[in-house]
N, C-alpha and C positions, 0 to 999 in steps of 0.2 A: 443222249440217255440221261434218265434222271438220276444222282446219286442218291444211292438210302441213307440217312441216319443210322451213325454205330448206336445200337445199345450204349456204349459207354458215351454218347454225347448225349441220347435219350436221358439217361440217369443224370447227367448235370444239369440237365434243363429239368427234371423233376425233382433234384437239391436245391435246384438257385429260385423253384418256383415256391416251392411248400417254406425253404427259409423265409426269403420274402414275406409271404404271406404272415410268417410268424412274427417275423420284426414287424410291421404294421398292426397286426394285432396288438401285439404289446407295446406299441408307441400308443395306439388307441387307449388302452386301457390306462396305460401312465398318465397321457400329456388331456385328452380328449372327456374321458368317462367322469372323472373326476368333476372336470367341469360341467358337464351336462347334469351331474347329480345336484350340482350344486345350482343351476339354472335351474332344473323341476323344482328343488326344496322351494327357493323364493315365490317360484310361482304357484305353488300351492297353498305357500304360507304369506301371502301378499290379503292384506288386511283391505275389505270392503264395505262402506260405510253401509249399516242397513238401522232403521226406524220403522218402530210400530206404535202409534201412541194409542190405540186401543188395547194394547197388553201394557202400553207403559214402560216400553223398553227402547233402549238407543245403543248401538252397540258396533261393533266391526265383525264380520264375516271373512273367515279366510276364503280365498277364492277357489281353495280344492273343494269346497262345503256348498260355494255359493253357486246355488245353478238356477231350480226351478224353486217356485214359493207357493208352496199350496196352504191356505188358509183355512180352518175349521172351528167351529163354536170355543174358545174359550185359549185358541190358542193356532200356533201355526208351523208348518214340517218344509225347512231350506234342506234342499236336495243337490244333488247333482246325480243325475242317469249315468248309467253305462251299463254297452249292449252287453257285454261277459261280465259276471259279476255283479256282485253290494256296493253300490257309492257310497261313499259318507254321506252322513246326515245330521243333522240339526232341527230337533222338535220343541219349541217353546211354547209355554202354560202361564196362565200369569191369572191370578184370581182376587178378591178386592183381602182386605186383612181387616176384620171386624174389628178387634184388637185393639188397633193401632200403636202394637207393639212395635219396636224396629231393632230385633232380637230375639231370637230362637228361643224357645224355654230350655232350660236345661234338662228335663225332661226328655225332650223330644230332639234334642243332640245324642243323649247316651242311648238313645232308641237306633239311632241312625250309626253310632259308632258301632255298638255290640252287634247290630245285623245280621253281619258279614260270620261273628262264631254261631250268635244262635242259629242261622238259618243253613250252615255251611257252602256257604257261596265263595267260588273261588276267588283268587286274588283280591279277597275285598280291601281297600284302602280308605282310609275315612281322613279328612284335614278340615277341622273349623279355621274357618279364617275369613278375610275381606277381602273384598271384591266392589272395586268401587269406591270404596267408603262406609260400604253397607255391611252387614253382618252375614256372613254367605258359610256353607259346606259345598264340598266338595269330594266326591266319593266317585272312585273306581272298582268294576269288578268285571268277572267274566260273566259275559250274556252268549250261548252259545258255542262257537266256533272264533267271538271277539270281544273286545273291551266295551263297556260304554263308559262313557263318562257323564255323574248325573252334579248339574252344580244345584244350591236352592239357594234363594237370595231373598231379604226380606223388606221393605220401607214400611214407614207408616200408613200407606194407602195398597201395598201390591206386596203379594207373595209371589216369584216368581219361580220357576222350574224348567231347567234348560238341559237333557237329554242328548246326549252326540254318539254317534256310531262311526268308526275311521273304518270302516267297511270292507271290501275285500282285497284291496292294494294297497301293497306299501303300509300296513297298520300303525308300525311306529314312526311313519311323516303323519298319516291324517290323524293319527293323536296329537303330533305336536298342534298342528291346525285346531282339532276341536280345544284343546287348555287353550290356545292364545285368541280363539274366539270367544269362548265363555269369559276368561280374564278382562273383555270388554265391555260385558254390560252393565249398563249407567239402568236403572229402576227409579221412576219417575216417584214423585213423593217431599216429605221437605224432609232436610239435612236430619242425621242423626244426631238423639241429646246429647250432649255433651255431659258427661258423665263427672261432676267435682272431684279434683285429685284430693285423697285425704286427708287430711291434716297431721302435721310432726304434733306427737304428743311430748310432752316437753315433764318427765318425772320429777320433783322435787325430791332430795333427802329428808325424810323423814327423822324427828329428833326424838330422841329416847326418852320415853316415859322418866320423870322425877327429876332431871335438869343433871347437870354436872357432876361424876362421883371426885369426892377428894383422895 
């Protein structure tokens, strides 16, 4: 005859099962999750050399951005698909500079800073700064349901405009990916002027009318 199982050996084999289960979980989530987060970060933030010299651009591509490359008049959209869900994306623009300024008007900075109150756009962030070596902005806001991030970089031959969306996963990794791919682009053109530092004016004392009182 077969013996039954007591309830009470039942219930220890369904304490020593669900413990278990629980210390493994939480050895995972300690020793294991940690590291896998930190394996995806790299590999989506893992830097791909990409060149266009009809926009006049040389740059790196993070590899969560870099997938497909569709090409269009005047400029071109690095994707990466995915079946559920917005991938990141990356659209670049690059047009010739009549000008041949290699420097924003300051006009057209305080256009681009105030935007964000006049237009009331959310989270709008505006940063003049360089990229490169070139004269670049850089402006975050909310577009929808996420961020974009818009850089504009300027040489003496090319204005460029580089557009990124971290799309519908993970938004604060494929942001860090779209900043450290824009942070890469080299815009074709010669070096910027070098601007003379200017000169120490050097005051003399001036001597008082009529010479010396006794």
């Amino acid at each position: 005859m077969k013996r039954k199982m007591s309830t009470q050996l039942k219930f220890a084999l369904a304490i020593l099962v669900v413990g278990g289960g629980a210390l493994a979980g939480e050895y995972f989530l300690v020793k294991w999750y940690p590291y896998y987060q930190g394996y995806r970060s790299n590999k989506v933030l893992n830097l791909l050399p990409y060149q266009n010299a009809d926009l006049g651009i040389d740059m790196q591509v993070a590899a969560g951005i870099y997938g497909k490359v569709d090409d269009f008049p005047g400029g071109v959209r690095i994707y990466r698909p995915r079946i559920f869900g917005d991938g990141a994306s990356l659209t670049l623009t690059s047009q010739a500079n009549p000008g041949h300024n290699d420097e924003f008007s300051p006009q057209l900075l305080a256009q681009w800073e105030t935007k964000g109150t006049y237009q009331n756009i959310a989270d709008y962030r505006f940063e003049h700064t360089k990229i490169q070596d070139r004269d670049a902005a850089m402006i975050w806001q909310s577009r929808g349901t996420s961020m974009l991030l818009t850089a504009h970089i300027i040489s003496a031959d090319h204005i460029v405009e580089a557009n990124c969306l971290p799309g519908s996963s993970n938004e604060s990794l494929y942001l860090k990916a779209c900043e450290a791919s824009l942070q890469t682009i080299k815009v074709a053109g010669p070096p910027p002027r070098v601007k003379p530092e200017p000169g120490v004016l050097e005051l003399k004392p001036v001597k008082p009318a009529g010479g010396k009182r006794k």
